[in-house]
C-alpha positions in Angstrom: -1.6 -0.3 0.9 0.4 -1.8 -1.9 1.0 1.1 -4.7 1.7 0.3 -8.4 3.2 3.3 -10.3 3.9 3.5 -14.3 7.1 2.6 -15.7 7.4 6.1 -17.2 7.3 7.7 -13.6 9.4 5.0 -11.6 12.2 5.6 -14.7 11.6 9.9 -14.1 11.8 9.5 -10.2 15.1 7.2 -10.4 16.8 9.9 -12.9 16.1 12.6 -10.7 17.0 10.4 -7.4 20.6 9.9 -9.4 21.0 13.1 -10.0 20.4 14.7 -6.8 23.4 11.6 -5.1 26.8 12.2 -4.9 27.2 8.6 -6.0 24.6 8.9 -9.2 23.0 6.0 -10.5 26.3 3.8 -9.1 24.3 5.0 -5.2 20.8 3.0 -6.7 22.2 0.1 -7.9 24.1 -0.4 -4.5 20.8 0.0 -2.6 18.8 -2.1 -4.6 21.8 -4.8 -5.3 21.9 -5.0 -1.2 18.2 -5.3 -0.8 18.1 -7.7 -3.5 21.0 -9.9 -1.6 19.1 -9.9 1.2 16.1 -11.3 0.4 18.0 -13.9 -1.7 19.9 -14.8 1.2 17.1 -15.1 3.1 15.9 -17.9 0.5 19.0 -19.6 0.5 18.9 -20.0 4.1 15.0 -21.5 4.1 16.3 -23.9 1.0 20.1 -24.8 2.4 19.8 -23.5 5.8 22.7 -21.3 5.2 24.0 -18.9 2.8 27.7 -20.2 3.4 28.2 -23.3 0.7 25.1 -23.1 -0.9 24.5 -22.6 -4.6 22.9 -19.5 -6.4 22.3 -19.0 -9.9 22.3 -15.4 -11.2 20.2 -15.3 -15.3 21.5 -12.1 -16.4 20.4 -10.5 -19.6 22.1 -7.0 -20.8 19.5 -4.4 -18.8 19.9 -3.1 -15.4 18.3 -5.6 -13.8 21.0 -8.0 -14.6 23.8 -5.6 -13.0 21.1 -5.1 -10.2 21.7 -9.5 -10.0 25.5 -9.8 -10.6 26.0 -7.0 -7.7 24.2 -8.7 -5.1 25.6 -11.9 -6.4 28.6 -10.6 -6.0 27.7 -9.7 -1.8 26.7 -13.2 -2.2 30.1 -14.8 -2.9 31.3 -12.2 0.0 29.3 -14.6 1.8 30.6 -18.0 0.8 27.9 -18.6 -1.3 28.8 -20.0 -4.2 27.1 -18.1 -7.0 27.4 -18.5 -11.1 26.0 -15.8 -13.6 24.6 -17.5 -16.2 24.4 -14.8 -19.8 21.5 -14.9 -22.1 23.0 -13.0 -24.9 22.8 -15.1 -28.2 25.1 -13.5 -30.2 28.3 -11.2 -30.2 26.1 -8.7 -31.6 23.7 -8.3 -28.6 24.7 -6.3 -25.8 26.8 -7.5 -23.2 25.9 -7.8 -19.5 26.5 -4.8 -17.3 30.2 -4.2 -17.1 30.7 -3.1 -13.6 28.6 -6.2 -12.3 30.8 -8.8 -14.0 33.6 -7.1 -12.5 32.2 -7.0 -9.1 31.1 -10.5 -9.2 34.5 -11.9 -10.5 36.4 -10.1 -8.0 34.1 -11.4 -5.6 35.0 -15.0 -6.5 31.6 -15.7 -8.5 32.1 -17.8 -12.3 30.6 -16.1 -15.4 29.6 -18.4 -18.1 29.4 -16.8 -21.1 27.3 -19.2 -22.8 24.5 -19.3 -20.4 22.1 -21.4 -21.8 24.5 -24.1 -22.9 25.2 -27.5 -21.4 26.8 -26.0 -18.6 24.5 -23.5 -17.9 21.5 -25.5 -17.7 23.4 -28.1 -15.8 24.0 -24.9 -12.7 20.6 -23.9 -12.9 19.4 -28.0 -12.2 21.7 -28.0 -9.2 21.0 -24.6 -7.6 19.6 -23.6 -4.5 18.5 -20.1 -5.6 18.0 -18.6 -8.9 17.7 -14.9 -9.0 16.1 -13.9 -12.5 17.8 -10.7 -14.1 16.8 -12.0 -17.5 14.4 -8.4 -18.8 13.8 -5.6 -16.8 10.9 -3.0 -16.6 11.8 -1.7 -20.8 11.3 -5.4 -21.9 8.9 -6.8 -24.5 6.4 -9.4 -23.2 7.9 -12.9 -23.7 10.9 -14.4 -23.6 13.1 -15.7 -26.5 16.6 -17.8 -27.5 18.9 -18.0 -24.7 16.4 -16.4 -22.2 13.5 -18.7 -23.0 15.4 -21.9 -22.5 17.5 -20.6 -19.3 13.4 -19.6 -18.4 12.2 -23.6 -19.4 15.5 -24.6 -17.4 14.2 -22.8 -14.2 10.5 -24.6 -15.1 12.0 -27.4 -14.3 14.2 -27.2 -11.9 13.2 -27.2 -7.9 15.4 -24.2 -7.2 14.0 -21.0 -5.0 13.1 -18.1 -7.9 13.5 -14.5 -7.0 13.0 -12.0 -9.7 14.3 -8.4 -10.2 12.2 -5.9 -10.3 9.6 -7.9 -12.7 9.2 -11.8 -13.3 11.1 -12.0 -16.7 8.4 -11.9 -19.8 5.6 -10.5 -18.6 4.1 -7.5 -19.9 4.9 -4.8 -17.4 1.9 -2.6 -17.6 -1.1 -4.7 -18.3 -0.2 -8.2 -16.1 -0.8 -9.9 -19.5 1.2 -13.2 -19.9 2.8 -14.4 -23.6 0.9 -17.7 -24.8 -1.6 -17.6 -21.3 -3.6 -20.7 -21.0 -7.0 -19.6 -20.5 -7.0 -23.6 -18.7 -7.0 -22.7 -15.1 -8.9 -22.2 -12.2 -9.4 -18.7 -10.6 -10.1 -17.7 -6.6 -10.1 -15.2 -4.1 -14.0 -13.7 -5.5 -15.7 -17.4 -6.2 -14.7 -17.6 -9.5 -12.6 -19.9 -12.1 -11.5 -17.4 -13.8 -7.5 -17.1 -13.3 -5.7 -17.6 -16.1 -3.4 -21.0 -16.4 0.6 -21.1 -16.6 2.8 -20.5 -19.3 4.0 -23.7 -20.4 7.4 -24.7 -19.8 7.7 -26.5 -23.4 6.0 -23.7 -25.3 8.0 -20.8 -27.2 10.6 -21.6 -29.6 10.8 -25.3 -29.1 10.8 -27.9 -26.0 12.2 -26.8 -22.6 11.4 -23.3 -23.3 9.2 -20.9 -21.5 8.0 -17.7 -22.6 8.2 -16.1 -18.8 10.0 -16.6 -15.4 7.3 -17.8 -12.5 9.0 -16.5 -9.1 8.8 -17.6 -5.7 9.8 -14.0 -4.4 9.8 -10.7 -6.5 11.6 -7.9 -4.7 11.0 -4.3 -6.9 12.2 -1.1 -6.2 11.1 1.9 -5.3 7.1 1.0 -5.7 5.7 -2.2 -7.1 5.3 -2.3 -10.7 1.6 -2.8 -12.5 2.4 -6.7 -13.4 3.0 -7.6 -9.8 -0.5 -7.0 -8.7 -2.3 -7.4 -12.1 -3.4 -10.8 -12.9 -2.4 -13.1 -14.6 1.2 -12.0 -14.4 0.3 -11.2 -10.4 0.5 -15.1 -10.1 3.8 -15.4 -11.6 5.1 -12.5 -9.2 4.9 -14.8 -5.9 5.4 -12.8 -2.9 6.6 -9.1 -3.6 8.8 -7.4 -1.3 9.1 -3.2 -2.4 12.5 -2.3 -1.4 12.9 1.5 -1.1 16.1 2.8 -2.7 15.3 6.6 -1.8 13.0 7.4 -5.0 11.1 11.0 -4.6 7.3 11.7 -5.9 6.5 9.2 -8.2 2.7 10.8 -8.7 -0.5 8.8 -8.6 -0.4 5.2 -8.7 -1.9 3.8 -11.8 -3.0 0.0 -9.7 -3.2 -0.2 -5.5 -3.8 -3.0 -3.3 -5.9 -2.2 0.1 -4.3 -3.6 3.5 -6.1 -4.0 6.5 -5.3 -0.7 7.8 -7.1 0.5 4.5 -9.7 -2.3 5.0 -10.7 -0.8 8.7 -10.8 3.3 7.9 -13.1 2.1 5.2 -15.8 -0.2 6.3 -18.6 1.6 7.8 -19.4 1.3 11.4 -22.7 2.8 13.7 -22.5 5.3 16.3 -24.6 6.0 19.1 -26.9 7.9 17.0 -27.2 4.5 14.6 -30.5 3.0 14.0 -31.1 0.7 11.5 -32.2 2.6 8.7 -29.5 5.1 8.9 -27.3 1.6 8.8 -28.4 0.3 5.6 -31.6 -0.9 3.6 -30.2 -3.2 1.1 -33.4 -4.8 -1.2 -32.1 -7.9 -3.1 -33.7 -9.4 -5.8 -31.5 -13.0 -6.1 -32.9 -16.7 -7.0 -35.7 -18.0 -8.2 -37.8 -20.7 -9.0 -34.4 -22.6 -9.8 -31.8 -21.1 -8.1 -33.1 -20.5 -4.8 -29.6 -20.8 -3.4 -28.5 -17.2 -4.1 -31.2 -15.6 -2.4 -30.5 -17.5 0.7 -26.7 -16.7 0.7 -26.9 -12.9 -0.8 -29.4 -12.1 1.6 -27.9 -14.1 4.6 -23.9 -12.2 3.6 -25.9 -8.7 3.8 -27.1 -9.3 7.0 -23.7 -10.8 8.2 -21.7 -7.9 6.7 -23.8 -5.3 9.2 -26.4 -3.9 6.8 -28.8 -2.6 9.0 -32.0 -4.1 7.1 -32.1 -6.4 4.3 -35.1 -6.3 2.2 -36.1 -9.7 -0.2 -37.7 -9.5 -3.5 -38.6 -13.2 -5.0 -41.0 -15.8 -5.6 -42.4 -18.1 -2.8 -39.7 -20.8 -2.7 -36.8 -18.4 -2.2 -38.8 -16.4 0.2 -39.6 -19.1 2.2 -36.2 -20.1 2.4 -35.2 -16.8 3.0 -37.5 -16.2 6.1 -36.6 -19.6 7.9 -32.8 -18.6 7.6 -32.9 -15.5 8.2 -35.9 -14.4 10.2 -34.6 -10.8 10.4 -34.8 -10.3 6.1 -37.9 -8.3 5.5 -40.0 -9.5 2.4 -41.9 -7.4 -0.4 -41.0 -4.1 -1.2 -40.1 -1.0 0.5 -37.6 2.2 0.9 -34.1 0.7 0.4 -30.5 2.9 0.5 -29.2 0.6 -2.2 -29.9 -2.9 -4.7 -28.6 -6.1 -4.7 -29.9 -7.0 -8.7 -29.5 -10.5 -10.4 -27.0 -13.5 -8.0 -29.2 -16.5 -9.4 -31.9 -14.7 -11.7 -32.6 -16.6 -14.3 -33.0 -13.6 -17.3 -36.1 -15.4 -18.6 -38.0 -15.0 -15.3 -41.0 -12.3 -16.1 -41.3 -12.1 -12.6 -37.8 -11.2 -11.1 -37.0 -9.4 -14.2 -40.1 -6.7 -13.5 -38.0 -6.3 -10.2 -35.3 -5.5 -11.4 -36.3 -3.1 -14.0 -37.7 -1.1 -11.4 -34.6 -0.9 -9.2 -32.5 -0.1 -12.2 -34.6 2.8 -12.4 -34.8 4.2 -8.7 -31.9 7.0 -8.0 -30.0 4.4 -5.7 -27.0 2.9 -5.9 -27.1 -0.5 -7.9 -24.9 -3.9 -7.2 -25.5 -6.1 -10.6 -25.0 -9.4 -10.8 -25.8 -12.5 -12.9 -29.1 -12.3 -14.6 -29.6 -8.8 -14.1 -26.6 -7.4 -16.4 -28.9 -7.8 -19.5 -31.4 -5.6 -17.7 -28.7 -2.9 -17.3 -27.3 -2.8 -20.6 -30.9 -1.9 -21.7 -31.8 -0.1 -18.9 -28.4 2.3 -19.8 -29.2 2.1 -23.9 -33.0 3.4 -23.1 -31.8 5.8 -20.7 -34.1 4.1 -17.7 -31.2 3.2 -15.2 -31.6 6.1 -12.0 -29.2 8.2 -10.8 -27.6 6.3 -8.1 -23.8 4.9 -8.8 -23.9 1.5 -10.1 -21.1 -1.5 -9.7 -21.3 -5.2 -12.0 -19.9 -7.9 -10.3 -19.2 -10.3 -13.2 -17.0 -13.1 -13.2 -15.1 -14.0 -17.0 -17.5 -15.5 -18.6 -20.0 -13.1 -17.9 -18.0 -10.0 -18.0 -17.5 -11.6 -21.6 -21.2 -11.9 -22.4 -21.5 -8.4 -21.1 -19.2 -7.4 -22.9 -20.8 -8.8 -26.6 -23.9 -7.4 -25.4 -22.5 -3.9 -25.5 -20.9 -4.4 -28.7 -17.8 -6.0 -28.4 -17.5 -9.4 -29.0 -15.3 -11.6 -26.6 -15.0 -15.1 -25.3 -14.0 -16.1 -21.6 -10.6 -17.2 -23.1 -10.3 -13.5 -23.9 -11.0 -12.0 -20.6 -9.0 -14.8 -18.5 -6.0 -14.0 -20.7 -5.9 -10.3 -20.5 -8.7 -9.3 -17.4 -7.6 -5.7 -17.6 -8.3 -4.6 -20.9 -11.4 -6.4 -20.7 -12.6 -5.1 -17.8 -11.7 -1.6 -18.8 -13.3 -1.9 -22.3 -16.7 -2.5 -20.6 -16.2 0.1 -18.0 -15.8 2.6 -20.7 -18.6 0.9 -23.1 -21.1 1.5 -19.8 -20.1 4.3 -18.0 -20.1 1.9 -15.0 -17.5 0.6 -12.2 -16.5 -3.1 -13.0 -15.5 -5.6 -10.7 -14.1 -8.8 -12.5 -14.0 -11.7 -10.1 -10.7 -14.2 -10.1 -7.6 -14.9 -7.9 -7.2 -11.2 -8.6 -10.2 -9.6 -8.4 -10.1 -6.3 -10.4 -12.5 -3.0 -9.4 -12.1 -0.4 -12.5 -13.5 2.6 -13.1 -14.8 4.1 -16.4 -12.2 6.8 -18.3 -12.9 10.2 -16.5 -14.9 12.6 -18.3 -13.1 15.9 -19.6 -9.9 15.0 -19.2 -10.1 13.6 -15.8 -7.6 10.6 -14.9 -9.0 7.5 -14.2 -9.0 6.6 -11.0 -6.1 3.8 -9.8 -7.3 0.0 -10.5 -8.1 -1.7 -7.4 -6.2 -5.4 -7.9 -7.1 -7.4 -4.3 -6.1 -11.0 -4.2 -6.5 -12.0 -0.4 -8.6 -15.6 -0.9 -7.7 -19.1 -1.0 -8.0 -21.2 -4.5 -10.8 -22.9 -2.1 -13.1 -20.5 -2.6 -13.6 -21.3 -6.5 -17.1 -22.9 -5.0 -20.8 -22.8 -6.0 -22.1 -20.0 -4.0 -19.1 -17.8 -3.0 -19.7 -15.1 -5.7 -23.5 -15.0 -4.2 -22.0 -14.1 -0.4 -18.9 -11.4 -2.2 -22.3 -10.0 -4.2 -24.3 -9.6 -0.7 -21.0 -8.2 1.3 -20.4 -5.7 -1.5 -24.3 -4.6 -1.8 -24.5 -4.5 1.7 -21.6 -2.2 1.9 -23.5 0.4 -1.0 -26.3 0.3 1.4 -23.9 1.5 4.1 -23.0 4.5 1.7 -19.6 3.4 -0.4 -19.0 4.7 -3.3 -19.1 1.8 -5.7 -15.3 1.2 -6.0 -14.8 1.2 -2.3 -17.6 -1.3 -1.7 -15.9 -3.1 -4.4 -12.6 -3.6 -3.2 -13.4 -3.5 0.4 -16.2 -5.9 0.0 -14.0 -8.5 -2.5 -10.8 -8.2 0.2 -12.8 -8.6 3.1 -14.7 -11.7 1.7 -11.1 -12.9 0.4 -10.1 -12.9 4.4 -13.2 -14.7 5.5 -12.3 -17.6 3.0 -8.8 -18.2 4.7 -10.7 -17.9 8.0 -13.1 -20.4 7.2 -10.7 -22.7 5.2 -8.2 -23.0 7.3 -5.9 -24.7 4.6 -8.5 -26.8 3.4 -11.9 -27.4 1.3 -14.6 -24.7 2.0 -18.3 -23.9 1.0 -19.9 -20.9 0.4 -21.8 -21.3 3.4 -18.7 -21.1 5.8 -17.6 -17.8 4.7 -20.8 -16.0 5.3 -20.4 -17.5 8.7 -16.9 -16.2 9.1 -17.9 -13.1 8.1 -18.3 -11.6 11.9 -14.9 -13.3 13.3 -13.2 -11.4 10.3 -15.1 -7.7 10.7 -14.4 -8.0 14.3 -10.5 -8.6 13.7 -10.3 -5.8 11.6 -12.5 -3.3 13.3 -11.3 -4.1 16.6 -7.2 -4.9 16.6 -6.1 -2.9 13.4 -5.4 0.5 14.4 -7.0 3.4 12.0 -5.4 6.7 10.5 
């Protein structure tokens, strides 16, 4: 698992950690400058295949991140690596870079140039190999200005290896929101186009700026920090290495990421005493007259994902669709353990709606999609919704008209540009679990009651962009419902069910186009993987 602790306990535990070593805080920045060196001179030797000769560009601002930069620059040089430190201060009235870095780095053999994002500067960053970003640490404001939002546009341009300290540079630490996001681009990982686009490398201040750093590599310290696994900033992070640098109890995390050892304690599996009731009834009401699609591949992902009987609710053309697919889905009504509610119900549809109301009020656990989160929001306002947990599966745009229909007024823009306040605000506004689909898929709790903390954010990004395809948030809905039926608790079938469909999207792709219908068949190959060759705690 991939923690994510607050900036307010990673700056506690490193204060205590320099107080308790005889070196102080001098002992952290040489583990995390060394760490830091070493995953930069990995990157120079994949770019110039060698760390002797080759060209690294050190963009330091005046925080610790920068020192962290110029000291592993300066192991670098140690190295024969030719290495320039490039200083974003603006004026002589900002502070300077850190003191003992320049030193090191200069005595090292490395050049300073004062004016970083001068002629010069820009000129070393077109030419290098690497560029390590030191520009803001974990204590800076989201955005990038002056000096450090045209070193940021230089970088934009440039076809250098980025590593980031700590943080990519301009993001906003906590929340993963981006300055100036494009709500333009296309989301993955859960079926939906919901990821937010880049910053633009000629926004900010004036052409050839940018108001964040996108990395190739972040390497943090201690514990990752909320923006690396939070989207949008998450896809500016590129791959995040957490160095450890000896920090002590740093409490709760506030976001986590499962892994596959996470993956396989959690999913449910059937002993010798199984049958298939005790296995999971899942009932799904999906499709209809129109969209006959979703029942087919909600219904068909349940049964691939091991519930243990699927039961289908619908009109005649999805239910005969249903039946010649899969012959082992049950029609018409009966006991179920959980509900699969709205993947391609049309909200207008008398029919599928009267199904739906009468889930929503049975004390089982509830997986709503689609055209069943109107139904919710009045089932919750009239006090008809059962006692049985309940998890919404939206993607932006209908987490957005969820959200208006509870009160607060929001467009898809809105959510794609900052996911985690959004999805929060309608956790709290329904009492219920959220799951917001995109290249980070988000599972967030509602604020505890009395007091309680809420529980971590679950931020699982394991698909492909391939799998922003008609059809693929009808399979993650049947995965996840099946996985309710098997007795979750609506987070964990959230995250479990959104990674593991994730995995079976790479399976299925293999690098290339995919449609829905090839995950649910991949399904099995990636259940057996994990249950099967990952060991469990």
């Amino acid at each position: 698992m991939t923690s994510a602790h607050d900036v307010e306990a990673v700056r506690a535990a490193e204060q205590a950690a320099a107080a308790s070593l005889p070196g102080g805080l001098a002992t952290l920045v040489e583990r995390a400058s060394a760490a830091l060196a070493g995953v930069v001179g990995s990157e120079l030797r994949a770019v110039a295949g060698r760390v002797y000769g080759s060209r690294a560009v050190l963009l330091v601002g005046s925080g610790t991140n920068g020192g962290d930069a110029l000291h592993a620059g300066a192991l670098l040089a140690r190295r024969g690596a030719s290495v320039t430190a490039l200083l974003a201060a603006d004026s002589s009235h900002e502070p300077r870079a850190h003191g003992p870095g320049l030193a090191a780095l200069r005595a090292a053999g490395g050049r300073v140039v004062e004016d970083g994002a001068g002629e010069v500067g820009l000129a070393a960053v077109a030419a290098a190999d690497v560029v390590v970003d030191g520009l803001l640490g974990v204590g800076g404001r989201p955005g990038l200005r002056g000096a450090a939002a045209a070193l940021a546009g230089a970088v934009a341009r440039s076809s250098a290896r980025v590593v980031a300290v700590d943080v990519p540079s301009g993001v906003d630490v906590t929340t993963g929101a981006l300055p100036s996001a494009s709500a333009s681009g296309s989301g993955s990982g859960s079926g939906s186009a919901s990821g937010a686009g880049p910053v633009s490398a000629t926004g900010g201040e004036g052409a050839g700026t940018a108001a964040a750093v996108r990395a190739d590599v972040t390497v943090t310290f201690g514990t990752a920090k909320p923006a690396l696994l939070l989207p949008p900033a998450s896809a500016f992070a590129g791959r995040v290495v957490v160095a450890p640098i000896g920090l002590g109890d740093l409490g709760d995390p506030v976001v986590e990421r499962l892994g596959a050892r996470e993956l396989a304690d959690l999913w449910p599996r059937p002993d010798g005493e199984s049958d298939k009731y005790s296995r999971g009834v899942l009932g799904v009401v999906a499709g209809g007259a129109t969209f006959t699609g979703a029942a087919v591949l909600s219904t068909g992902a349940a049964v691939r994902a091991g519930a243990g009987m699927v039961r289908y609710l619908g009109p005649t053309p999805p239910t005969d669709l249903v039946r010649s697919r899969w012959p082992e889905v049950v029609p018409g009504p009966g006991r179920v353990q959980a509900w699969l509610l709205g993947p391609g119900v049309d909200p207008d549809d008398e029919g599928q709606g009267e199904h739906v109301r009468e889930a929503l009020a049975q004390d089982v656990p509830c997986v709503v999609d689609a055209g069943a989160l109107p139904a919710l929001v009045t089932a919750l306002d009239e006090g008809e919704r059962g006692s049985g947990g309940t998890l919404v599966v939206p993607h932006a745009g209908e987490l957005a008209r969820l959200l208006g229909l509870l009160g607060h007024d929001c467009t898809r823009a809105d959510v794609q540009e900052r996911p985690l306040e959004h999805a929060r605000r309608a956790a709290d506004a329904s009492g219920v679990v959220v799951l917001l689909k995109g290249s980070t898929t988000l599972v967030v709790d509602p604020e505890g009651e009395g007091g309680d903390p809420r529980p971590p954010v679950r931020a699982q990004a394991d698909g492909t962009p391939w799998l922003a395809t008609a059809g693929s948030g009808d399979v993650l809905a049947g995965v996840v419902g099946a996985l309710a039926a098997l007795g979750l608790a609506p987070r964990d079938a959230g995250a479990v069910g959104a990674a593991v469909h994730g995995l079976a999207a790479h399976a299925a792709s293999g690098g290339g186009p995919l449609h829905a219908e090839a995950v649910l068949h991949a399904l099995p190959e990636v259940l057996t993987a994990l249950l099967v060759d990952v060991p469990r705690d």
